[in-house]
C-alpha positions as CSV (number, residue, x, y, z in Angstrom):
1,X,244.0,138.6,17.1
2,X,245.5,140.0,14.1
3,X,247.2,143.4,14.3
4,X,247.6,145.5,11.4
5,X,250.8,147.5,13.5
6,X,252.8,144.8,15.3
7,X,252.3,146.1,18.9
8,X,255.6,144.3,19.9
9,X,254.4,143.4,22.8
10,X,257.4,141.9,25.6
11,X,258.2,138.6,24.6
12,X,259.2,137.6,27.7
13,X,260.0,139.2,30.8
14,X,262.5,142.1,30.1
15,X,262.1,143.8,33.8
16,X,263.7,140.5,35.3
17,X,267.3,142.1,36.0
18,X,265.9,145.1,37.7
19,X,263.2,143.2,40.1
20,X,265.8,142.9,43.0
21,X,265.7,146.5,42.8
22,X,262.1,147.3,44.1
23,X,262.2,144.2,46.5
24,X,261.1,145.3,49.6
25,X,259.3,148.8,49.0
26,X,256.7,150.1,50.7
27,X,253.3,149.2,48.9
28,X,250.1,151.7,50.2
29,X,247.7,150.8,47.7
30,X,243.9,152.6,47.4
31,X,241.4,150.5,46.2
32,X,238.6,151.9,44.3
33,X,235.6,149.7,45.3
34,X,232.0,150.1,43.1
35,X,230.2,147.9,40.7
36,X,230.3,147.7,36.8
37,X,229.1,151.2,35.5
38,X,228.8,152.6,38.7
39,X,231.1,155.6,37.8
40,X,234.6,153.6,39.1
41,X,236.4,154.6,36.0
42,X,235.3,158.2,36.9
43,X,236.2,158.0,40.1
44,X,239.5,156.9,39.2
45,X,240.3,159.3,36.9
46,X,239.3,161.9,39.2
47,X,241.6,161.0,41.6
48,X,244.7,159.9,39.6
49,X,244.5,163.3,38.2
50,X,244.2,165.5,41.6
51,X,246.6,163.4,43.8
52,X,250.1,162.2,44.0
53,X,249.4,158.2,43.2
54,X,250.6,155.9,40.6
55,X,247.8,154.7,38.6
56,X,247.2,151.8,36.3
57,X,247.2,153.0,32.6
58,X,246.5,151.2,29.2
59,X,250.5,151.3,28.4
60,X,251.2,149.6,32.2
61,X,248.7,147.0,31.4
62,X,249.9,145.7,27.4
63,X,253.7,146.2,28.3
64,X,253.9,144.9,32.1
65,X,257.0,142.8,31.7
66,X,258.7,145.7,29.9
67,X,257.9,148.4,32.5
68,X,260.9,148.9,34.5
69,X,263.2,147.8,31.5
70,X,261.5,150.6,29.4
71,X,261.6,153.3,32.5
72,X,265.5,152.4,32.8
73,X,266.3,152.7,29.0
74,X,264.5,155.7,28.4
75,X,262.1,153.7,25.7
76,X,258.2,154.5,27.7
77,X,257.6,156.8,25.8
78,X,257.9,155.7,22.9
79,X,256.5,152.5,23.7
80,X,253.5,154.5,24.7
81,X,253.1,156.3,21.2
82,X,253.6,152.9,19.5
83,X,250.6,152.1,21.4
84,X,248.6,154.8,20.3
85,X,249.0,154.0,16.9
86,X,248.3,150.3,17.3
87,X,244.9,151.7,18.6
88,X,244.8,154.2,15.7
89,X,245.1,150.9,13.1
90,X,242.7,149.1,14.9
91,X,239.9,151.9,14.5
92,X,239.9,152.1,18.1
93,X,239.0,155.3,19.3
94,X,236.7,154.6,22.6
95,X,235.8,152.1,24.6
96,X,232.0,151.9,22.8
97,X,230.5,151.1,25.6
98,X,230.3,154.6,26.9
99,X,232.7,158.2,25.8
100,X,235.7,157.2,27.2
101,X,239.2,157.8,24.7
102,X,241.1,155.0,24.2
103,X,245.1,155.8,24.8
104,X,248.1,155.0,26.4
105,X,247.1,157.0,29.4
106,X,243.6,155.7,29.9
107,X,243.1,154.3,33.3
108,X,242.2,150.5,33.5
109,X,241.2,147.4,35.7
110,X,243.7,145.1,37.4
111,X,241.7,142.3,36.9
112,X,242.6,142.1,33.3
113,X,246.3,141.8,34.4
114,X,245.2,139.3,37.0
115,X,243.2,137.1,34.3
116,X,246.1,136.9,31.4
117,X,248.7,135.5,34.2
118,X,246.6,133.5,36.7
119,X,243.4,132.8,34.9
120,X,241.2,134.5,37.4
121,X,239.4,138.2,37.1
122,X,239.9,139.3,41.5
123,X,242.4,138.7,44.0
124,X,243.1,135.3,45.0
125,X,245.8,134.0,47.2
126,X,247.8,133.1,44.0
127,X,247.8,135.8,42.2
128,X,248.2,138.5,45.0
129,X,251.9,138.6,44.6
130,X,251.4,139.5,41.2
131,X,249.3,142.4,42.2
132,X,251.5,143.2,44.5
133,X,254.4,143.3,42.0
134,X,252.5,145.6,39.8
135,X,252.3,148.1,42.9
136,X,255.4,148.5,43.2
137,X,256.3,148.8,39.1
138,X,253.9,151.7,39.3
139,X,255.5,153.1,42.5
140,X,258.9,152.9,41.4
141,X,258.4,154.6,38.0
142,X,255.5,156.9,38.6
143,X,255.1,158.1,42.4
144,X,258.6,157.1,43.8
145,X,258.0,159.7,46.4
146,X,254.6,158.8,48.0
147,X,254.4,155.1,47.2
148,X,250.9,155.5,46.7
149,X,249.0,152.8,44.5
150,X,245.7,153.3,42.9
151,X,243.5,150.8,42.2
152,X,240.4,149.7,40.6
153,X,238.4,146.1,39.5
154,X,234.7,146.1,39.8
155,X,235.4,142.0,39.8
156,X,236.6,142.5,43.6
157,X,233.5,143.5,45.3
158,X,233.0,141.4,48.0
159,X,236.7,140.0,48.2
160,X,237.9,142.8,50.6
161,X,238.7,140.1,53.1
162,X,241.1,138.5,50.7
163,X,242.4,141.9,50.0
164,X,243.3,142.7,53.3
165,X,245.1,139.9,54.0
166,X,247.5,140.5,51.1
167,X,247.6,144.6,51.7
168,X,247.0,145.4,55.2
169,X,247.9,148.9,54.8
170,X,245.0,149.2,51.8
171,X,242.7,152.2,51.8
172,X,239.0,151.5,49.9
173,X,236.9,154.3,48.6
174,X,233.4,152.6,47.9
175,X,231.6,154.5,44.9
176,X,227.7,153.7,45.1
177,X,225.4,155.3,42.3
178,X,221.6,154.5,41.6
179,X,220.4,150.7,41.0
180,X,218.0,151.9,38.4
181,X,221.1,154.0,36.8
182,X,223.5,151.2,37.0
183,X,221.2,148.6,35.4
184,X,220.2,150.9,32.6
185,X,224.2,151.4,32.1
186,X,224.8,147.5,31.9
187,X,222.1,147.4,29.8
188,X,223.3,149.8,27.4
189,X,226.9,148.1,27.1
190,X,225.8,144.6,26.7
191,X,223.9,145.7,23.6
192,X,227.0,147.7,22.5
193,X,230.0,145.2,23.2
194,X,227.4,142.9,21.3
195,X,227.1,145.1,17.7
196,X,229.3,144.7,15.1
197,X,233.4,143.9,16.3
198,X,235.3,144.9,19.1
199,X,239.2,145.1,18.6
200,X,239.5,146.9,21.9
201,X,237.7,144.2,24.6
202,X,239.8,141.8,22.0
203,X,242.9,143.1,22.5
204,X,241.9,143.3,26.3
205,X,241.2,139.1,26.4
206,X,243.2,137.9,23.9
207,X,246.7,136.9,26.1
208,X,244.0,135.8,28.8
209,X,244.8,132.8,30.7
210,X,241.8,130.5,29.5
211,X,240.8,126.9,30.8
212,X,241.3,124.9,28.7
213,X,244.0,126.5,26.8
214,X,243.1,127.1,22.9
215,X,239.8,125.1,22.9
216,X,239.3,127.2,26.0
217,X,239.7,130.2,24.1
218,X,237.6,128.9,21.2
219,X,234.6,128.0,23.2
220,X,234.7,131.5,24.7
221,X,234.8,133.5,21.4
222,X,232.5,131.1,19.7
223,X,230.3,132.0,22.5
224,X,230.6,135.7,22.2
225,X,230.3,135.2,18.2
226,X,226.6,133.5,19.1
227,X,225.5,136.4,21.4
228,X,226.3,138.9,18.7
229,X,224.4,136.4,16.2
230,X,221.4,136.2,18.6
231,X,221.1,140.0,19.2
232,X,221.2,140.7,15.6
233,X,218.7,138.6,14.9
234,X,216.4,139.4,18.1
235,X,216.8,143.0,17.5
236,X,217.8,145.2,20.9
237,X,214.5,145.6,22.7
238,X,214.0,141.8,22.7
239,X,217.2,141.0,23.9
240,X,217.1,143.5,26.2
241,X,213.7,142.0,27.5
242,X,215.2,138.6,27.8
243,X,218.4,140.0,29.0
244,X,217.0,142.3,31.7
245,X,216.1,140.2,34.4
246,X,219.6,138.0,34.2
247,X,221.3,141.9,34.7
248,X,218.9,142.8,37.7
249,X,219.8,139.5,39.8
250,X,223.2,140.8,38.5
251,X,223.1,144.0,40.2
252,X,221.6,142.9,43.1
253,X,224.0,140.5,44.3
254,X,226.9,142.9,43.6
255,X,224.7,145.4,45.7
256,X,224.7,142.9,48.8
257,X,228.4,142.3,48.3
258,X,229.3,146.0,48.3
259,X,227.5,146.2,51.4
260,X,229.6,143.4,53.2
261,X,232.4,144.5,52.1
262,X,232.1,148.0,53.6
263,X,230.4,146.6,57.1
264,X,233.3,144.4,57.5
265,X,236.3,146.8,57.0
266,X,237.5,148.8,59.7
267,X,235.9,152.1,59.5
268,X,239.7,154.0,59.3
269,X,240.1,152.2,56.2
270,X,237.0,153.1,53.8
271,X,234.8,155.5,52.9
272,X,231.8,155.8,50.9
273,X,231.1,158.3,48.3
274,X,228.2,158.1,45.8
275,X,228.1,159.2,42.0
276,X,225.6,161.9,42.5
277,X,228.0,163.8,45.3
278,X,231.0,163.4,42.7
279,X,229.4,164.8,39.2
280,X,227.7,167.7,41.7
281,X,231.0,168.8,43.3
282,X,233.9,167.1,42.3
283,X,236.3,169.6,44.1
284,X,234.3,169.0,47.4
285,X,234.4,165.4,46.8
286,X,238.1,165.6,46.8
287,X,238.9,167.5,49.8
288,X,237.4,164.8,51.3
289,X,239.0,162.4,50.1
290,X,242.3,164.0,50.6
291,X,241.3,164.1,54.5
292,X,241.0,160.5,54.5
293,X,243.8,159.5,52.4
294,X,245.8,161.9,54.4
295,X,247.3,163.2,50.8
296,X,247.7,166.9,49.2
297,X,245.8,167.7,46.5
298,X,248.4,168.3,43.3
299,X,246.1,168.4,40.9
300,X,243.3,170.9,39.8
301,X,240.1,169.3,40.9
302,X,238.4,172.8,39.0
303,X,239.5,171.3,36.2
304,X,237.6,168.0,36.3
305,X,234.8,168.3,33.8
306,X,231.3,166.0,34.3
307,X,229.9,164.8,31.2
308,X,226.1,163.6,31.1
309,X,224.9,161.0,28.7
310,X,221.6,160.4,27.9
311,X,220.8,156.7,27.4
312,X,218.3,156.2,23.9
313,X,214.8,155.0,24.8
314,X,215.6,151.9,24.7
315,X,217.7,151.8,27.3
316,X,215.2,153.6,29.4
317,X,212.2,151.3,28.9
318,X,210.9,149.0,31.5
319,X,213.2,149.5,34.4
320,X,212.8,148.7,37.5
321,X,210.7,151.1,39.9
322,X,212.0,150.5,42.9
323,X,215.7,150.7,44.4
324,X,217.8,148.5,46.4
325,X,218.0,149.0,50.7
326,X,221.3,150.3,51.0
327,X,221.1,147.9,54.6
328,X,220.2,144.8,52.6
């Protein structure tokens, strides 16, 4: 994409000379388990704030190979306000799709770092080491005292299996919220990733690993050029109409994969939480989960302030009536 502020992006892999360094640390990463727009990036945010975890941040994610390099030299933070006014030039401001600032220190999805270097959004046997490279980048320069990893990627539900084979000492915290609530959310961020550009999901999938190479990534943006196309054309509600039932099959099998992930995990290692609990008492919420991560709270969870957003009408319309069995 073109930039109107060169981001200067790593060129190649400037933390090479300091990798022998964190060879051999001790990983405990937490894995924040919940669907697309089930309140994960809450969640997170929540918990990055009140506890003493490295978390993945917008800056971790565009500078990875320059982490360790820029920690050692003394250059993060400026690297990090550089960022902020590449995001500034863009017009970027939030993530459109809901409230959420865009900065340096916005919390993110590993899946996009998993995508640019292997080509594939979850944890996979080939990319695991990668993951587990960029746990302990974010140990080393941000919790070197509890070695404590946080963790999210809606893309993973149902891969806890693969998970655990890679990170045996992983923690999950499973974020549920309601299916009518979820889909109305989806809903409302197709139709907004789809109007008018997006230089922030651009800059996101721009250095992705695509099949194909550049027809790959041609094929993929022409496709995503289209959709826009269509929906301006269709107007929102009969998008949405056509639209709706491909998001409800959506939903539902993330819903059965949520649940097999958490009936097949040892019971010491997740726990379930829903989005209703959280935005009602967020300090409650994380006493608890300071009891099962067996971590102090640092942070001010009184401080945590619960935003509600009403969707338009549109968004509203024509859901569905009925909700998912939690058991199915």
């Amino acid at each position: 994409m073109h930039y109107p502020t060169d981001p200067e992006f790593p060129a190649g892999d400037e933390d090479d000379p300091y990798l022998e360094r964190i060879a051999g640390d001790r990983i405990r990463p937490i894995f924040i388990m919940g669907q697309h727009r089930s309140g994960t990036t809450f969640l997170y945010d929540c918990i990055a704030r009140c506890f003493p975890v490295a978390s993945l941040e917008l800056y971790h994610l565009f500078y990875f190979d320059s982490l360790l390099h820029d920690h050692e030299q003394g250059k993060s933070a400026s690297r990090r306000a550089h960022l902020n006014q590449v995001f500034r030039a863009l017009g970027i401001t939030d993530r459109k799709i809901d409230e959420v600032r865009v900065i340096d220190t916005m919390v993110e999805e590993y899946g996009w770092l998993l995508r640019r270097f292997t080509g594939a959004l979850h944890v996979t046997d080939d990319n695991a080491p990668k993951l587990e490279l960029l746990c302990r980048k974010l140990a080393t320069i941000d919790s070197p005292v509890y070695k404590a990893v946080l963790l999210k990627n809606p893309w993973d539900i149902g891969n806890s299996g693969i998970i655990r084979q890679h990170f045996p000492q992983a923690l999950f915290i499973f974020i549920t919220r309601e299916f009518e609530r979820t889909q109305s959310s989806l809903e409302h961020a197709l139709i907004a990733l789809l109007s008018g550009p997006q230089p922030f999901q651009t800059m996101l999938i721009d250095r992705w690993n695509y099949p194909g190479g550049r027809i790959g990534k041609s094929l993929f943006m022409g496709l995503w050029a289209f959709l826009r196309r269509l929906r301006a054309v269709m107007g929102n509600r009969l998008f949405l109409r056509l639209s709706r039932p491909f998001i409800r099959r959506q939903v539902q099998r993330q819903i059965k994969a949520y649940n097999r992930d958490l009936h097949d995990l040892p019971t010491h290692s997740a726990m379930e939480i829903s989005y209703g609990e959280l935005t009602r008492d967020p300090a409650a919420m994380m006493e608890k989960i300071s009891a099962f991560l067996d971590l102090p709270i640092t942070g001010d969870p009184a401080a945590i302030e619960v935003s509600t957003r009403k969707l338009p009408d549109l968004y509203t319309k024509n859901k569905v009536q009925r909700t998912i069995n939690p058991a199915s």
